[in-house]
C-alpha positions in Angstrom: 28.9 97.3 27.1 29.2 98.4 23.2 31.2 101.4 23.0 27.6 103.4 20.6 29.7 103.4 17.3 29.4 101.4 13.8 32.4 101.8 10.9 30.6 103.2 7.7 32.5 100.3 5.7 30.4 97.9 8.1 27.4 99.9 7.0 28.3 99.8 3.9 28.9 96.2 3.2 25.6 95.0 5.3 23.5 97.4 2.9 25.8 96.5 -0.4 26.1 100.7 -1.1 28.5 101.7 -3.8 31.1 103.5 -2.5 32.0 107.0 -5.0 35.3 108.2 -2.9 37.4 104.2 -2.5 40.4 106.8 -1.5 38.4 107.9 1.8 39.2 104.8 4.6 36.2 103.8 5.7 36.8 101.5 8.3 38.0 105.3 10.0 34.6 106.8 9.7 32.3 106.2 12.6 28.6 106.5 13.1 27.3 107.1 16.4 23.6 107.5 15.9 20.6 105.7 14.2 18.6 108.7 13.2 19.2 110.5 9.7 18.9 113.4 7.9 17.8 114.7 4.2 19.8 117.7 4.0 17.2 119.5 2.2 17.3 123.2 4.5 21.1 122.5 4.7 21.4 122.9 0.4 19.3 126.3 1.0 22.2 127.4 3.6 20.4 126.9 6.6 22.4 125.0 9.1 20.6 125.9 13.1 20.1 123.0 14.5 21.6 120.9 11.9 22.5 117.2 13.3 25.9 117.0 11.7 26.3 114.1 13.8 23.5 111.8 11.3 23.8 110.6 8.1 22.8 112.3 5.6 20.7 111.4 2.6 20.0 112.9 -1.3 16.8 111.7 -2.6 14.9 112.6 -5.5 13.5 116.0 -4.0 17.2 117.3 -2.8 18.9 116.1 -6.0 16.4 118.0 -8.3 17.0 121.1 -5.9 21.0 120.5 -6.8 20.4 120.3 -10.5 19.0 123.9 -10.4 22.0 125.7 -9.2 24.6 126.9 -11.0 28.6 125.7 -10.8 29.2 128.7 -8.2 25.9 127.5 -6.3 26.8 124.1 -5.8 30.7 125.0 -4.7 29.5 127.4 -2.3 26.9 125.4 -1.3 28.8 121.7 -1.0 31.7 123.6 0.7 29.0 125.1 3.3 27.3 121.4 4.2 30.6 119.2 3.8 33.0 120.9 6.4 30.5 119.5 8.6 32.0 116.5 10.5 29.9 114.4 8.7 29.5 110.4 9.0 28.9 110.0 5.5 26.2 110.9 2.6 24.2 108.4 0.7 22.6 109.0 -3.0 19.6 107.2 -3.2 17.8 105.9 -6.4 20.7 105.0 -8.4 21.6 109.0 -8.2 25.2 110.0 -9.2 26.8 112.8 -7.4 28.5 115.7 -9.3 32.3 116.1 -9.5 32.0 119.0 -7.4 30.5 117.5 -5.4 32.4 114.5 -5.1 35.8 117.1 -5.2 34.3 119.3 -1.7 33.6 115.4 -0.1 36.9 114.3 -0.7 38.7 117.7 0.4 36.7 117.3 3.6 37.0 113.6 4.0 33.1 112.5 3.8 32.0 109.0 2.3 29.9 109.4 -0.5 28.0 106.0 -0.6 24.8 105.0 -3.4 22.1 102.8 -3.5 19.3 101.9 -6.0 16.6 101.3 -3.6 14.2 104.3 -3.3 14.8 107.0 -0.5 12.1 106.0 2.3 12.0 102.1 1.6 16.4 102.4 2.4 15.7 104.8 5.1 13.3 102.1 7.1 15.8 99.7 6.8 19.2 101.9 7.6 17.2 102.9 10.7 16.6 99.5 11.9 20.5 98.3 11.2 21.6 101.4 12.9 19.3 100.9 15.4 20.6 97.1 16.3 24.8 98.1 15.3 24.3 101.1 17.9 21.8 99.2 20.3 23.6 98.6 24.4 25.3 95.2 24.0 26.9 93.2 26.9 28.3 89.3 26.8 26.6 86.6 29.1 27.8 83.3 29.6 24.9 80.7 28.3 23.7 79.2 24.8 21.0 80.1 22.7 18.6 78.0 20.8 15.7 79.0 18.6 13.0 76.1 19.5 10.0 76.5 17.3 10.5 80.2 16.9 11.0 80.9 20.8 14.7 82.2 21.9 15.5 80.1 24.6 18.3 81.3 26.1 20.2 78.0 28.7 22.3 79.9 31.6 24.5 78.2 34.7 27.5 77.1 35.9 30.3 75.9 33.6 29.9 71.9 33.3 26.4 71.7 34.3 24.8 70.1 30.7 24.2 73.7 28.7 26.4 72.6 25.9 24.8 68.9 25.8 21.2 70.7 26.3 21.6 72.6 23.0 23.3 69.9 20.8 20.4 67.2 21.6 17.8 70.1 20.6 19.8 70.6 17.5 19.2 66.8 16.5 15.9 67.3 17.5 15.2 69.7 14.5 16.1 73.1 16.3 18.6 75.7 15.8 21.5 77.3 17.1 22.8 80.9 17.5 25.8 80.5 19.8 27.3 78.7 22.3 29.3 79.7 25.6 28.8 83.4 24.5 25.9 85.4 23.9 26.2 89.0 23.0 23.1 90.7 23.6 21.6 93.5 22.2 18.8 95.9 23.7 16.8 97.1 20.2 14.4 98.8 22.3 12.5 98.5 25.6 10.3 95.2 24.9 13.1 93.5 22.7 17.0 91.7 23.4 18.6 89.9 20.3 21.1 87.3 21.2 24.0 86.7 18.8 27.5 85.2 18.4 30.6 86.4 18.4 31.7 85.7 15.1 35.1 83.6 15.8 32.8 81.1 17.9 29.8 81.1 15.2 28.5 77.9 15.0 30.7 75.8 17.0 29.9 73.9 20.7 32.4 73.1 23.0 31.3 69.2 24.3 34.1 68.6 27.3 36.0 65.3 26.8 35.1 65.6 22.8 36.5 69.3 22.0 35.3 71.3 19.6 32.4 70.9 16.9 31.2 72.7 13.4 27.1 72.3 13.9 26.9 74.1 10.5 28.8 71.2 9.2 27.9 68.3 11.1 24.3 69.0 10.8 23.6 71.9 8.0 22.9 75.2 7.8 19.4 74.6 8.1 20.1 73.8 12.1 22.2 77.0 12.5 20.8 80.7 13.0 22.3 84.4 13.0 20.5 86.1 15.6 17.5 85.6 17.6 15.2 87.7 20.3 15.7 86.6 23.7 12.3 85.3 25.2 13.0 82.8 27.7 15.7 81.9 30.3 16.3 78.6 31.6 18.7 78.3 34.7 20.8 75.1 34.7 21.5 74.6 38.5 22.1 71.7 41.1 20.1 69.8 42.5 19.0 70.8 46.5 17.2 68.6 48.3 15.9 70.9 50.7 15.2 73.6 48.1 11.9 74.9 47.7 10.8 74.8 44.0 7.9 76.1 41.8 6.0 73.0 41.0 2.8 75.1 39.7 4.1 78.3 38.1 1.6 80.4 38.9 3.8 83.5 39.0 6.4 84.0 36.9 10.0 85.0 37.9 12.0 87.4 35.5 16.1 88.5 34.8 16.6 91.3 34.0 19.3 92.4 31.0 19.8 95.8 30.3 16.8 96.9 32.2 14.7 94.4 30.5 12.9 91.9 32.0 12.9 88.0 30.2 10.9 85.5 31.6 13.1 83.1 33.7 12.7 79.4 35.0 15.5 77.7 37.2 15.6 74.1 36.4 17.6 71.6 39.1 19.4 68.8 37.6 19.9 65.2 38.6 20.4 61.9 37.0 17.4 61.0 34.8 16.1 64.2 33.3 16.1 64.9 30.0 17.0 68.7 29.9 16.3 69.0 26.2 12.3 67.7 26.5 12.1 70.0 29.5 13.7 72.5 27.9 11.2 72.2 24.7 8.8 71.9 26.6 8.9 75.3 28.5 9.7 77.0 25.4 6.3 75.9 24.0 4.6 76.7 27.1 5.7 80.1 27.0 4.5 80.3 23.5 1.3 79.4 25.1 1.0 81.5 27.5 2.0 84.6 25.1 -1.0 82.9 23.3 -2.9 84.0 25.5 -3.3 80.5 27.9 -1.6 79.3 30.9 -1.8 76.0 32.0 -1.5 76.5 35.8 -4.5 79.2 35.6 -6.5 76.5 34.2 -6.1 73.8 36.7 -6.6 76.7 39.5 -9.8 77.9 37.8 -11.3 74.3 38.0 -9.7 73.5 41.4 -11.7 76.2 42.1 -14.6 75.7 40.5 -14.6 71.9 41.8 -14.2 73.2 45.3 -17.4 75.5 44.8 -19.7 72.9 43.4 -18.6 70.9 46.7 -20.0 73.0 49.0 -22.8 73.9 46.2 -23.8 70.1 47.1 -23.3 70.5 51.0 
């Protein structure tokens, strides 16, 4: 599990913000929540309930408010917001803080990051990185493959074909995300995004071969970042006297992070082609999200065949 903090210099360098204090280590500075704040109230002097714990933003509105007060204001005023044990505060709209206010960030050892993008367009998108650096993250042993848009997430035992699986749907046109490990992220209650760790991004680990660079073997065109998780195939043995779903009339879930993903355990022997099969359920599911399952279908006209039967009797 993630340990709920991002570095502001991580922040920083995702966004591309201009940094006004480079003597202020960033890397130190930690965020630990995805809201923020436009310290308007806090300028006027009013700090109940103030969420030092945000990060705080200066758009047009509070910079005009700045611009108004006099030298003595904005020291007593900057000295009053800044001892607050404050993440970091972010001019927005190409805005240029003041040297006093720059002077009372530095004395008190807050970032003082810019942007040019306008204040609610940066806010929408600071939200949303926040929202996936901060999000519940654990590491599962699988490999993830974006086929035709769907996350398809292959699971089971070391040695069972997961590795094999995902390289034969690379040459068939798909794309990888990682291999061996999947760190995944709960952005909210409906939604998981798989990623890589980034020493193992874009390799796969083919026993009796070693290790291979997709990115380079086969371009970047049949490599991917990130992807939501929507469907979980489960590599495992074959069992003769096992009892599998042959219709899949109900679906069976896993659950990560208390969300549920759609999941399909697939037995192995000599002669299947894991990576058709494992196209083909990811299409299915797409279907199905569509709006059409396949199973339903043929029950509805088993059905209906049965009652025109005895229609006829």
């Amino acid at each position: 599990m993630s340990n709920g903090s991002v570095s502001v210099a991580k922040v920083a360098q995702v966004l591309n913000l201009k940094n006004f204090t480079p003597d202020i280590n960033l890397k130190k500075c930690k965020i630990i929540s995805s809201d923020v704040n436009r310290p308007a109230l806090q300028l006027t002097g009013y700090f109940e309930h103030f969420e030092e714990s945000r990060i705080q933003m200066i758009g047009n509105v509070e910079y005009t408010f700045i611009q108004q007060m006099s030298d003595a204001e904005k020291k007593t005023r900057y000295d009053a917001f800044l001892k607050f044990d404050i993440p970091c505060v972010i001019f927005c709209r190409s805005l240029q803080p003041d040297e006093i206010f720059l002077e009372e960030a530095i004395k008190n050892e807050v970032p003082v990051l810019g942007t040019d993008r306008p204040t609610s367009e940066f806010m929408a998108e600071l939200i949303y990185t926040l929202g996936e650096e901060l999000a519940p993250c654990i590491t599962v042993h699988g490999v993830l493959v974006d086929v035709y848009g769907e996350g398809l997430m292959i699971t089971g035992d070391s040695g069972i074909g997961k590795s094999e699986a995902a390289l034969e749907l690379i040459r068939r046109g798909h794309r990888l995300v990682t291999d061996d490990v999947v760190e995944i992220r709960k952005i909210n209650e409906h939604t998981l995004i798989g990623t890589s760790p980034e020493v193992t991004r874009h390799f796969i680990e083919l026993r009796g071969i070693g290790i291979i660079d997709v990115k380079t073997l086969y371009g970047v065109e049949c490599v991917k970042e990130k992807q939501q998780i929507d469907l979980v195939i489960k590599l495992e043995d074959w069992k003769k006297d096992a009892d599998y779903d042959r219709l899949g009339l109900e679906e069976e879930y896993i659950e990560y992070l208390g969300n549920k993903v759609v999941c399909h355990s697939l037995p192995i022997r000599p002669g299947r082609n894991l990576a058709v099969i494992c196209e083909t359920a990811a299409v299915n599911h797409r279907q199905k999200k569509m709006g059409y399952n396949a199973a339903q279908e043929l029950y509805r006209r088993v059905q209906a065949n049965m009652t025109k039967s005895d229609d006829e009797e």
